[in-house]
PAZAPA-4460 file (N, C-alpha, C; in steps of 0.05 Angstrom, whole numbers, plus 32768, in hexadecimal, padded with zeros to 4 digits):
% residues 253
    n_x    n_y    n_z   ca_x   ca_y   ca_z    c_x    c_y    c_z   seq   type   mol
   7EAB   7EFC   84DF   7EC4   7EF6   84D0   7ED2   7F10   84CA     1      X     A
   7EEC   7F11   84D3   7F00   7F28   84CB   7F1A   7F25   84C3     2      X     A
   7F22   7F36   84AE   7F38   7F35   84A0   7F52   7F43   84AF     3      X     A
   7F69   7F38   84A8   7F81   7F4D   84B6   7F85   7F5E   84A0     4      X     A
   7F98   7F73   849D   7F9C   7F7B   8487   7FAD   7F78   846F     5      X     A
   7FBD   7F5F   8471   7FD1   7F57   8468   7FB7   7F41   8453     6      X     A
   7FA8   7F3E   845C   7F91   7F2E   8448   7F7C   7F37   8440     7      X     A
   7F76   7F50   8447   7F65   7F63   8433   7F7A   7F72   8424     8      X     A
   7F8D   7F6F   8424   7F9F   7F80   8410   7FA2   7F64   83FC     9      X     A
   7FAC   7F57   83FE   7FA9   7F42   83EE   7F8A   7F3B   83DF    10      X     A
   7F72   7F38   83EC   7F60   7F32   83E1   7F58   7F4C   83C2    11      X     A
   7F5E   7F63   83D0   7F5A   7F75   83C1   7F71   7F86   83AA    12      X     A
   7F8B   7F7A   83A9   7F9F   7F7F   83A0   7FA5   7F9B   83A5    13      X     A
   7FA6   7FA6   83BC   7FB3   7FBD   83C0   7FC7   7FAE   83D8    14      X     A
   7FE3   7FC6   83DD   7FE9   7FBD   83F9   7FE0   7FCD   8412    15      X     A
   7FF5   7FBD   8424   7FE9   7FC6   8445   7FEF   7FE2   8445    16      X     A
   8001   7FEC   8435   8006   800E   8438   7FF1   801B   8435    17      X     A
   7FE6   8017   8417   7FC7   8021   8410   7FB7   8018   8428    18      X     A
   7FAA   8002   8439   7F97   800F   8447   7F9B   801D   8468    19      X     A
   7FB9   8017   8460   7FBD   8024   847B   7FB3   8041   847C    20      X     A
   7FBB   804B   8462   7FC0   8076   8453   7F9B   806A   8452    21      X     A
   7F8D   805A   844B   7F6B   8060   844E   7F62   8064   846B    22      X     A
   7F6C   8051   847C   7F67   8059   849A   7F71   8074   84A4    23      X     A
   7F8C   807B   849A   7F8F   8090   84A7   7F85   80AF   8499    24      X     A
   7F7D   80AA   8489   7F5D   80BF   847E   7F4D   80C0   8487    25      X     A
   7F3F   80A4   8491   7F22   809E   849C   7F17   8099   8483    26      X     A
   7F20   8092   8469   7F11   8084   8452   7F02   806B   845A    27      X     A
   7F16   8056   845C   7F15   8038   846D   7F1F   8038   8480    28      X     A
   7F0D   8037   849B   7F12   8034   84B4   7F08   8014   84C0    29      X     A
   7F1A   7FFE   84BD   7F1A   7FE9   84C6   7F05   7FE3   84E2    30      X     A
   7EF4   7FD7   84DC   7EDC   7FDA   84F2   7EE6   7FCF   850A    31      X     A
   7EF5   7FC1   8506   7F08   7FB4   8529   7F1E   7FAC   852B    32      X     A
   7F29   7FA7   853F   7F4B   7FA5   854A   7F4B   7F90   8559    33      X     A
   7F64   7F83   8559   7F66   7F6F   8564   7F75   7F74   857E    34      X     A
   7F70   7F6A   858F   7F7E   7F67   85AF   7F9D   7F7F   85A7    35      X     A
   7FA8   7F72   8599   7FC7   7F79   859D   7FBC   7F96   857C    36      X     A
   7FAA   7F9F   8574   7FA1   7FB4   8571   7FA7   7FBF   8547    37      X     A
   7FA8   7F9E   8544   7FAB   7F98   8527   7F93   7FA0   8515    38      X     A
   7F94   7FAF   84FE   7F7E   7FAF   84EE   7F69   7F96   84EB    39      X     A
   7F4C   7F9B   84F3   7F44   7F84   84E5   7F29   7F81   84D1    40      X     A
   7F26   7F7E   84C2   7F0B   7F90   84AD   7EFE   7F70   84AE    41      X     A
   7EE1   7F82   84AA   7EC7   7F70   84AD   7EBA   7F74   8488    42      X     A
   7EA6   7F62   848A   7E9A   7F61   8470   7E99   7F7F   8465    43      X     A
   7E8A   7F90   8478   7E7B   7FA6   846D   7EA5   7FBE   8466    44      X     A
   7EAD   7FB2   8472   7ECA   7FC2   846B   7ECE   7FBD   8455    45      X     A
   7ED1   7FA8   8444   7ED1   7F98   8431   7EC2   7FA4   841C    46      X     A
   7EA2   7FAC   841F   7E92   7FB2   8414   7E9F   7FD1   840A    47      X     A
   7E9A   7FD5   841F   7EAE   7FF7   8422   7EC6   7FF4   8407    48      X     A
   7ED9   7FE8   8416   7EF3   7FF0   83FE   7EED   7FE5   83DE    49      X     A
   7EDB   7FD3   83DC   7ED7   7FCC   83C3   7EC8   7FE1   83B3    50      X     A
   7EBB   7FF9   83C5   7EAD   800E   83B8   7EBF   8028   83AB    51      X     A
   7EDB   8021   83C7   7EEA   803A   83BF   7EFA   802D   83A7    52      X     A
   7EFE   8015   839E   7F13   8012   838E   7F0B   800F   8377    53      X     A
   7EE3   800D   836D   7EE0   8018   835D   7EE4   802F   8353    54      X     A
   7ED8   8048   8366   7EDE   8064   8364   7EF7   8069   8357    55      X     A
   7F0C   805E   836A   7F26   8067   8367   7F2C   805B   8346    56      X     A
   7F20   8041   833E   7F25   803B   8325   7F17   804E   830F    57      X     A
   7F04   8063   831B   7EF9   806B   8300   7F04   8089   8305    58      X     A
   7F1F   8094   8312   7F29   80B0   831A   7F20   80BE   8328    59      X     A
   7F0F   80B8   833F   7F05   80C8   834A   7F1D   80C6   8369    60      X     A
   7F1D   80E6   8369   7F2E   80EA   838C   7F2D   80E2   839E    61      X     A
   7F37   80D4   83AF   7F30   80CF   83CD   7F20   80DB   83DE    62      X     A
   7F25   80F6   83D8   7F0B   8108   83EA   7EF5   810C   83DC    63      X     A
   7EEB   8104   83C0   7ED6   8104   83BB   7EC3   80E0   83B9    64      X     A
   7EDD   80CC   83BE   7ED0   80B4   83C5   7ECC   80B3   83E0    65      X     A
   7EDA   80BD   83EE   7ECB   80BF   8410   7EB1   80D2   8409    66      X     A
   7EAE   80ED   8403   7E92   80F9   83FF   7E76   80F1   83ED    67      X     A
   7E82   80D3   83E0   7E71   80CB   83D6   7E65   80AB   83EC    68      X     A
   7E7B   80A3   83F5   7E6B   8088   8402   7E62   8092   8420    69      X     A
   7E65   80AD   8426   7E5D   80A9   843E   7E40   80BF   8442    70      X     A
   7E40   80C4   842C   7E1D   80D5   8428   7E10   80BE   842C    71      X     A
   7E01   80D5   844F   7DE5   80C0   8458   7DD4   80C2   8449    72      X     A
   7DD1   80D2   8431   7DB9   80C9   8420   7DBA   80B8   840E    73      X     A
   7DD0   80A5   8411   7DCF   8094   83F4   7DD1   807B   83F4    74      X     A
   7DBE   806F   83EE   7DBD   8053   83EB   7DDA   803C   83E9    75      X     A
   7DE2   802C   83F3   7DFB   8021   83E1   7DFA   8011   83C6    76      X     A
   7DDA   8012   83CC   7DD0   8002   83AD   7DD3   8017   8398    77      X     A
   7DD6   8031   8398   7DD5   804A   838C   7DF2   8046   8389    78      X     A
   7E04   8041   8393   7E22   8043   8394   7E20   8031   8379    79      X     A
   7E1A   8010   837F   7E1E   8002   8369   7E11   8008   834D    80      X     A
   7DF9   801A   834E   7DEA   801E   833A   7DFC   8031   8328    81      X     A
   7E0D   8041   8338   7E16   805F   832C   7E32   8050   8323    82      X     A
   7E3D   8044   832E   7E58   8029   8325   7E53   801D   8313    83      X     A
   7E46   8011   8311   7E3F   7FFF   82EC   7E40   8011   82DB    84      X     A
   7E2B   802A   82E5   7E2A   8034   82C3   7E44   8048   82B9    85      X     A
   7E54   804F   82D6   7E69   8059   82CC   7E87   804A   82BF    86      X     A
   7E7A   802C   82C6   7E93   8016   82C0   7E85   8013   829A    87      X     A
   7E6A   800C   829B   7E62   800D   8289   7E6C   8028   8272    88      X     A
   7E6D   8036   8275   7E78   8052   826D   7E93   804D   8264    89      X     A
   7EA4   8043   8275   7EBC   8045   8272   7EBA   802A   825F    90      X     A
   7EB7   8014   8261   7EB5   7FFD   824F   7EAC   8004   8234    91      X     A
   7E9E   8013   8239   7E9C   801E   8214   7EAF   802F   820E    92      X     A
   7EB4   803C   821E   7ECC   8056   8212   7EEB   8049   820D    93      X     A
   7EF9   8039   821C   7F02   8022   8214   7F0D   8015   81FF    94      X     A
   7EF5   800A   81FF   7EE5   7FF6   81DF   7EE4   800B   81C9    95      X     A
   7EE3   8025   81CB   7EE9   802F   81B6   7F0C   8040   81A9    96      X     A
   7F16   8038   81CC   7F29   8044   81CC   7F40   8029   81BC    97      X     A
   7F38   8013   81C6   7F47   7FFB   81BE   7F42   7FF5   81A3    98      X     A
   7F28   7FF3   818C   7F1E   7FFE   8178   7F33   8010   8168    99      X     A
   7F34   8023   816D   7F47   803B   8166   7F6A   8027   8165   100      X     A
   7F6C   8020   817C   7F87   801E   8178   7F8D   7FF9   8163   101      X     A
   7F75   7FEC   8164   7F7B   7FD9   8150   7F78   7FE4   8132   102      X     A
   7F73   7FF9   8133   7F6D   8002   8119   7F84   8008   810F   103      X     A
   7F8D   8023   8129   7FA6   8030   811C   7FC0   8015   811F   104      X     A
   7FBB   7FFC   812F   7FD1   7FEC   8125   7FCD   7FDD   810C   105      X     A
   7FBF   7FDE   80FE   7FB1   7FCC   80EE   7FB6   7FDD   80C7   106      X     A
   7FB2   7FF7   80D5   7FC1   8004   80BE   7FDB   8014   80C1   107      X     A
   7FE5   8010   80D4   800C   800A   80D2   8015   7FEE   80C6   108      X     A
   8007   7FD7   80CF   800B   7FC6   80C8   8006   7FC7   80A4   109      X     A
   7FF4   7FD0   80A0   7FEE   7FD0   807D   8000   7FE8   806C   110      X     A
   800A   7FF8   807E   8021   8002   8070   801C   802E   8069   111      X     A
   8004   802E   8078   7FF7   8048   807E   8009   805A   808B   112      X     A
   8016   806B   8083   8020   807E   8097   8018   80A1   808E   113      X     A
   800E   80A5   808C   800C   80C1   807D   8018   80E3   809D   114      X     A
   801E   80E9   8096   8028   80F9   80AB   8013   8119   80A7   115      X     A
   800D   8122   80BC   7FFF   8130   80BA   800A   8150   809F   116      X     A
   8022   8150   8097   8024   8160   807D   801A   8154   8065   117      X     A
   8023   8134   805C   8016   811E   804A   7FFA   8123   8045   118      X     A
   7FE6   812C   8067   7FCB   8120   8062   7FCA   8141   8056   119      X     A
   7FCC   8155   8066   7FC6   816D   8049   7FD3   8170   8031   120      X     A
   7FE2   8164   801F   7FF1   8161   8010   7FDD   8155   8002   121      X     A
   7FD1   813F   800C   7FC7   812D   7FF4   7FA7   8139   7FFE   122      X     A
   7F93   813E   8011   7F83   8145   8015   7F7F   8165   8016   123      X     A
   7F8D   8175   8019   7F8F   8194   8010   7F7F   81A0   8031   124      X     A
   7F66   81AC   802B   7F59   81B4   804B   7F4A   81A6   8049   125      X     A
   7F3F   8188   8048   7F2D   8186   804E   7F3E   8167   8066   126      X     A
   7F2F   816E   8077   7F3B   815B   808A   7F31   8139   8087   127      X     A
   7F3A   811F   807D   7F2E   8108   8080   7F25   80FB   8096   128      X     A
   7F26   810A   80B0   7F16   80F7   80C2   7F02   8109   80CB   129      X     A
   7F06   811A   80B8   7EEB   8135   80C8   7ED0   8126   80D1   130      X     A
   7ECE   8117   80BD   7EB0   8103   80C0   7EB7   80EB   80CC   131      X     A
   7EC8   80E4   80CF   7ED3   80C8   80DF   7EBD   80BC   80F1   132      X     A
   7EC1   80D0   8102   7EA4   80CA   810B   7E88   80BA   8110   133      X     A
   7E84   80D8   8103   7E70   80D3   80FE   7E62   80B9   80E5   134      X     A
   7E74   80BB   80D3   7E79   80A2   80C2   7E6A   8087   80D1   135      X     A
   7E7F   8087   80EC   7E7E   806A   80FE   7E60   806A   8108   136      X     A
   7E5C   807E   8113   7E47   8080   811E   7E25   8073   8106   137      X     A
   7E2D   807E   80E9   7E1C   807A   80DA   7E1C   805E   80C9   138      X     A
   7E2D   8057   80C2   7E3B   8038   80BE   7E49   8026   80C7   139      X     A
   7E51   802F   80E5   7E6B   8023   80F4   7E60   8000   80F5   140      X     A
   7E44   7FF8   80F2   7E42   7FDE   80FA   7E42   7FC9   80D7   141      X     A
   7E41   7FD7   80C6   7E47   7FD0   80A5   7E5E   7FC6   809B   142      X     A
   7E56   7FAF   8085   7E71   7FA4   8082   7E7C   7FBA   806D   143      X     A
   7E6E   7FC9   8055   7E7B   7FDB   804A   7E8D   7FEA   8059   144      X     A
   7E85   7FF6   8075   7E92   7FFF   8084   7EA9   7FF5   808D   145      X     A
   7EB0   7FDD   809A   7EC1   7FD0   80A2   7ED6   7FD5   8085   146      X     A
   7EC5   7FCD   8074   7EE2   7FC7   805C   7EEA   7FE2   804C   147      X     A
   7EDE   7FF2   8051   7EE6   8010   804C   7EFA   8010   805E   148      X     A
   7F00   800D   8076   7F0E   8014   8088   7F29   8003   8088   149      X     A
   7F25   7FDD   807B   7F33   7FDB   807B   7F4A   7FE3   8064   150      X     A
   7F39   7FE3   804C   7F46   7FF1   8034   7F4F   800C   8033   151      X     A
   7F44   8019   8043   7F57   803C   8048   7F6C   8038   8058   152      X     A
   7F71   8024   806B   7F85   8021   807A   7FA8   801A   8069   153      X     A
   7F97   800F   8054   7FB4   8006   8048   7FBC   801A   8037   154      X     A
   7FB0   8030   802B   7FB5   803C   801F   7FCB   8051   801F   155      X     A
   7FE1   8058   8010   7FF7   8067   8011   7FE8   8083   8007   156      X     A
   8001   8098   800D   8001   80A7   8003   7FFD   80B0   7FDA   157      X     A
   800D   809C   7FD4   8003   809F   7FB6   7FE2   8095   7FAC   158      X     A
   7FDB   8086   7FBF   7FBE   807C   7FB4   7FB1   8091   7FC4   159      X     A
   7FB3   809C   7FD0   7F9F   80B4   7FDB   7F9E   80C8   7FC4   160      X     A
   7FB2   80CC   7FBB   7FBB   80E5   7FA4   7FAC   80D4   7F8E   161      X     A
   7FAA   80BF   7F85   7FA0   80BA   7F69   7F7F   80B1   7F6E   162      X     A
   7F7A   80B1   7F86   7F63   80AA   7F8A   7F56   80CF   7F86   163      X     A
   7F63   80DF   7F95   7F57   80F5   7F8C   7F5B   8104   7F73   164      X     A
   7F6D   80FE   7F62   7F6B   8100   7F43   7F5B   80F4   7F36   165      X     A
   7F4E   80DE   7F43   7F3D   80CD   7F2D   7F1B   80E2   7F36   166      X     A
   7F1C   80EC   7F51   7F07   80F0   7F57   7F03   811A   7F42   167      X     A
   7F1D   811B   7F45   7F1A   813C   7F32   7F19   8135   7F18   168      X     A
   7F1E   811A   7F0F   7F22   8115   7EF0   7EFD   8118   7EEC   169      X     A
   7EF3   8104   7EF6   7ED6   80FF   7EF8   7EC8   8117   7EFB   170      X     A
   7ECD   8120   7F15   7EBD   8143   7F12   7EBE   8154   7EFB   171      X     A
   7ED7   8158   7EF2   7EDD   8165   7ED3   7EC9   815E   7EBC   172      X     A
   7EC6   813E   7EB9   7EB5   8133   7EAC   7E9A   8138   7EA8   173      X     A
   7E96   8136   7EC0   7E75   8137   7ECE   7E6E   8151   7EC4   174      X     A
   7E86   816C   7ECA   7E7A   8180   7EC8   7E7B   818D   7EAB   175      X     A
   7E85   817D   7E97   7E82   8189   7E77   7E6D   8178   7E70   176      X     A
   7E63   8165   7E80   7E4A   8159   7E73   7E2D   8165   7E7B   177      X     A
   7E3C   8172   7E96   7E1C   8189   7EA1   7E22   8193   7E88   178      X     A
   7E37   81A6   7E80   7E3E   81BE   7E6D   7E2E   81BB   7E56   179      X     A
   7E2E   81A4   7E4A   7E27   8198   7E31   7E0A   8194   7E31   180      X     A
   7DFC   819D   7E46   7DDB   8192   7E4B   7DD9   817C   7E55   181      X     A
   7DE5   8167   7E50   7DE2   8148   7E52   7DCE   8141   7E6B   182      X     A
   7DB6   8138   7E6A   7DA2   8134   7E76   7DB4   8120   7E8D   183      X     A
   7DA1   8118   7EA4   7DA5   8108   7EB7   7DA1   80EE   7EAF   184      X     A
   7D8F   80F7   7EA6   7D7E   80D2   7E9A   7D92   80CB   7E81   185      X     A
   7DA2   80DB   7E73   7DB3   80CC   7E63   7DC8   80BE   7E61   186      X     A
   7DD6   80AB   7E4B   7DE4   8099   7E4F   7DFF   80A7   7E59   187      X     A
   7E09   80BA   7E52   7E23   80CA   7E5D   7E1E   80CD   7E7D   188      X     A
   7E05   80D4   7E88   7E01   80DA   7E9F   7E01   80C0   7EB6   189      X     A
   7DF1   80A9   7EA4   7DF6   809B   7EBA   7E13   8089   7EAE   190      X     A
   7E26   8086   7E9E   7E3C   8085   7E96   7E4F   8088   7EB1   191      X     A
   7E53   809F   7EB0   7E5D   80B1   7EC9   7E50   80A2   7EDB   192      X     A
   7E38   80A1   7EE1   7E2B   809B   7F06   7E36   807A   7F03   193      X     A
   7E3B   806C   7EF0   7E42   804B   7EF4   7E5B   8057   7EFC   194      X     A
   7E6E   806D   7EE9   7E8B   806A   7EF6   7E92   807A   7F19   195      X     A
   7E7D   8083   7F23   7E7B   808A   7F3A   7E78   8079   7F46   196      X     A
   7E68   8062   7F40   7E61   804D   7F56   7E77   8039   7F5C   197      X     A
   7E84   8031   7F3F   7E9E   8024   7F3C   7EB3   8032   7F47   198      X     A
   7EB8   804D   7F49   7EC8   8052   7F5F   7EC4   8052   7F79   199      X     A
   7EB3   804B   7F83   7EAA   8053   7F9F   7EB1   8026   7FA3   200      X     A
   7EB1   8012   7F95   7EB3   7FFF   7F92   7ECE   7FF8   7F93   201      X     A
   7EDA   8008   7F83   7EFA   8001   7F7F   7F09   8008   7F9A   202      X     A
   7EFF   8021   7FA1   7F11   8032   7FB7   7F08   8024   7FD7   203      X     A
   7EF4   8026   7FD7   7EE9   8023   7FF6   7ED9   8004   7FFB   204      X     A
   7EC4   8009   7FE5   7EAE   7FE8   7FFB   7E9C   7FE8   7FDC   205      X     A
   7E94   7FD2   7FE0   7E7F   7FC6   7FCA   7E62   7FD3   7FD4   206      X     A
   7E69   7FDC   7FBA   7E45   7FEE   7FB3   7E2F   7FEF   7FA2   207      X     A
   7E20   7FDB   7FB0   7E06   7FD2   7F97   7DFA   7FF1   7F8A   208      X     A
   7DE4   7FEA   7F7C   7DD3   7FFF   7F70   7DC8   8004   7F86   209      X     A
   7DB6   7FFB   7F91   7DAA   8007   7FA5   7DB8   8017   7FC3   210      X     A
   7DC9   8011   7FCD   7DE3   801E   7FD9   7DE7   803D   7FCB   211      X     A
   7DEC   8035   7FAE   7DF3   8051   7FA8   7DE1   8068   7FA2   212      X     A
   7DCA   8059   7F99   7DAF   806B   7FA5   7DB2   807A   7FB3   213      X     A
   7DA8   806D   7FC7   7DB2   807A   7FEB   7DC2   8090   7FE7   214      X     A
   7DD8   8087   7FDE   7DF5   809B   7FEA   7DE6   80B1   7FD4   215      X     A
   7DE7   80AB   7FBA   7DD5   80C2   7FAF   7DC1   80D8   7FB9   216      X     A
   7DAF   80CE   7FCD   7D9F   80DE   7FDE   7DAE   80E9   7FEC   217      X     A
   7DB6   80DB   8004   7DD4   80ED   8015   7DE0   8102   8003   218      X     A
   7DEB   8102   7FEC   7DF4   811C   7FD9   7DE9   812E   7FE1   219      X     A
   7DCD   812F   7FDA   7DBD   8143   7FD5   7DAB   8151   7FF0   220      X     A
   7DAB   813B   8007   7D9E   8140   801B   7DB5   814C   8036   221      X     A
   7DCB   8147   8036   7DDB   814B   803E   7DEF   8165   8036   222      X     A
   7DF1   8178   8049   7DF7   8195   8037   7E18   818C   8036   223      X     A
   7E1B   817F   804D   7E44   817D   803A   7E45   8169   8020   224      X     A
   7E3F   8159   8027   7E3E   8147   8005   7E34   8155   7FEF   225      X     A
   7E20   8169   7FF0   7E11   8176   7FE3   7E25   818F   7FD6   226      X     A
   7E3A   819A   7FE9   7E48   81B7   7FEA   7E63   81A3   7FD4   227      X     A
   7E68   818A   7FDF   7E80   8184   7FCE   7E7E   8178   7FB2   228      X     A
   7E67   8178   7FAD   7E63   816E   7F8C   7E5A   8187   7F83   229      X     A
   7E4F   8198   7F85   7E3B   81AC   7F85   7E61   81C3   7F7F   230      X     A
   7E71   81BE   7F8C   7E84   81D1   7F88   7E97   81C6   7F6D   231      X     A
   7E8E   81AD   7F62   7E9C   81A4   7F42   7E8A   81B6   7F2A   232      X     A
   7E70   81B1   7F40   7E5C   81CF   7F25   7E44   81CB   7F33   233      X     A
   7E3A   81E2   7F33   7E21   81E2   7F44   7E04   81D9   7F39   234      X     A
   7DF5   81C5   7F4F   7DE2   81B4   7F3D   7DF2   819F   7F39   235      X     A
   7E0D   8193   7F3D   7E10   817E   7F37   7E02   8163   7F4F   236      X     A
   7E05   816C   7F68   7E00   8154   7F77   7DD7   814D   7F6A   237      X     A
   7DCE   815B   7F60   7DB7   8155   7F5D   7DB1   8143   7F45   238      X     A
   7DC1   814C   7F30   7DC5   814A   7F16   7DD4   8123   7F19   239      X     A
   7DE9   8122   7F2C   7DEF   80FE   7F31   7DDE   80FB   7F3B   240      X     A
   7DCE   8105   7F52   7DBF   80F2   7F5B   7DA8   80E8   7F47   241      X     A
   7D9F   80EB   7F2F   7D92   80F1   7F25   7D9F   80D8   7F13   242      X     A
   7DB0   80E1   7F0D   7DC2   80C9   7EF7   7DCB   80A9   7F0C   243      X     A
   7DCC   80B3   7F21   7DD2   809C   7F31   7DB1   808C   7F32   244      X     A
   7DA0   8099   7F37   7D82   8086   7F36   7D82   807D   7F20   245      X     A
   7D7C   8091   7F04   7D80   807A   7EEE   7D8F   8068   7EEB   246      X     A
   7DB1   8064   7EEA   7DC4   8055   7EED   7DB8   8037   7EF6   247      X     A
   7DB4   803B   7F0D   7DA6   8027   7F1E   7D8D   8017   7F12   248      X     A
   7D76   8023   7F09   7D64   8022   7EFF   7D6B   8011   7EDA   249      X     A
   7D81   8022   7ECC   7D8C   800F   7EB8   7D8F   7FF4   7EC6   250      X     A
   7DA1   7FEB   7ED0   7DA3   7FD4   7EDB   7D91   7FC1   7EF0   251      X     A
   7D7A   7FCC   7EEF   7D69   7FBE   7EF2   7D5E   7FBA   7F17   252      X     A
   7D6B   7FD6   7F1F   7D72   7FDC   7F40   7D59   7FEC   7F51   253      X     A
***
């Protein structure tokens, strides 16, 4: 059974121009001709161009998809093996790329625009997606997560600014009650650690006692979380975490 070329260009959605420019490379060389000297491709031609139009789908050159299908050392099962996982590859990269952009439509839609002077204006040097990241990577499959993300998305410029005044109001606090002695285990201390947890509730995702535990450890185990409480007064990230276990522990956590 053989194809003309006017129906392997069709089967494969390229046209007759493209395999004509493959024959005349010696990419795809049509295994036989007809009397009056017409292209005519057999299965294994078939096999052939379906290999290059992966390649070609995942950027690779013409002269390096001819140097790849025609190494006598290589299996064609090796062709398909090395094809999946590069389609695979790209199907995740993708999926995260499509990800990204429902996001960023999702908070245009909610009314998000901060322009890159805005985000140091209201964030100063510390960059907000520095951890982006890695963030995803550590919670990306969490519904706190999801709803942090959807709740930051809507957020303007003025609620970024009062969200970080509420967060220097608190540090101020925190740090005349180190000043004052005020133990960890005391009612001022975990006072403060309930109003830490209630902001982290208000602003971002619902956060049981035990949640904030956790994030408590992270403070202290983690040298950036550790460097940015620790710079309201030093000894502080140890001193909440400390008030955040009791906190928890009051309520019965």
């Amino acid at each position: 059974m053989s194809y003309s070329v006017g129906q392997v260009a069709g089967f494969a959605g390229v046209t007759v121009r493209t395999l004509h420019h493959y024959d005349a490379i010696g990419l795809l060389v049509p295994s036989e001709r007809s009397h009056a000297g017409h292209r005519r491709y057999g299965d294994a031609d078939l096999d052939r161009l379906q290999q290059i139009l992966f390649y070609r789908e995942l950027g690779f050159p013409l002269d390096e998809v001819a140097a790849l299908l025609d190494d006598p050392d290589t299996d064609p099962r090796a062709h398909l093996r090395r094809q999946h996982e590069l389609l695979t590859a790209r199907i995740e990269k993708l999926q995260k790329m499509a990800a990204a952009v429902e996001q960023a439509m999702e908070a245009r839609k909610m009314g998000i625009d901060l322009t890159p002077e805005e985000r140091f204006e209201v964030f100063g040097d510390k960059d907000p997606e520095q951890y982006a990241e890695e963030a995803e990577q550590r919670w990306g499959g969490t519904e706190a997560y999801a709803e942090s993300q959807r709740r930051a998305a809507s957020y303007t410029k003025d609620d970024w600014k009062r969200m970080q005044a509420e967060v220097a109001d608190w540090g101020e606090r925190y740090d005349a009650l180190m000043a004052a002695g005020e133990p960890a285990t005391g009612e001022a201390a975990m006072d403060l650690a309930e109003e830490h947890r209630q902001h982290i509730c208000g602003w971002f995702y619902d956060c049981p006692y035990d949640m904030h535990v956790s994030l408590a450890e992270m403070y202290v185990s983690d040298e950036r979380f550790k460097a940015f409480y620790d710079s309201m007064r030093p000894g502080l990230a140890e001193h909440l975490k400390e008030a955040i276990t009791a906190n928890a522990a009051r309520h019965g956590a």
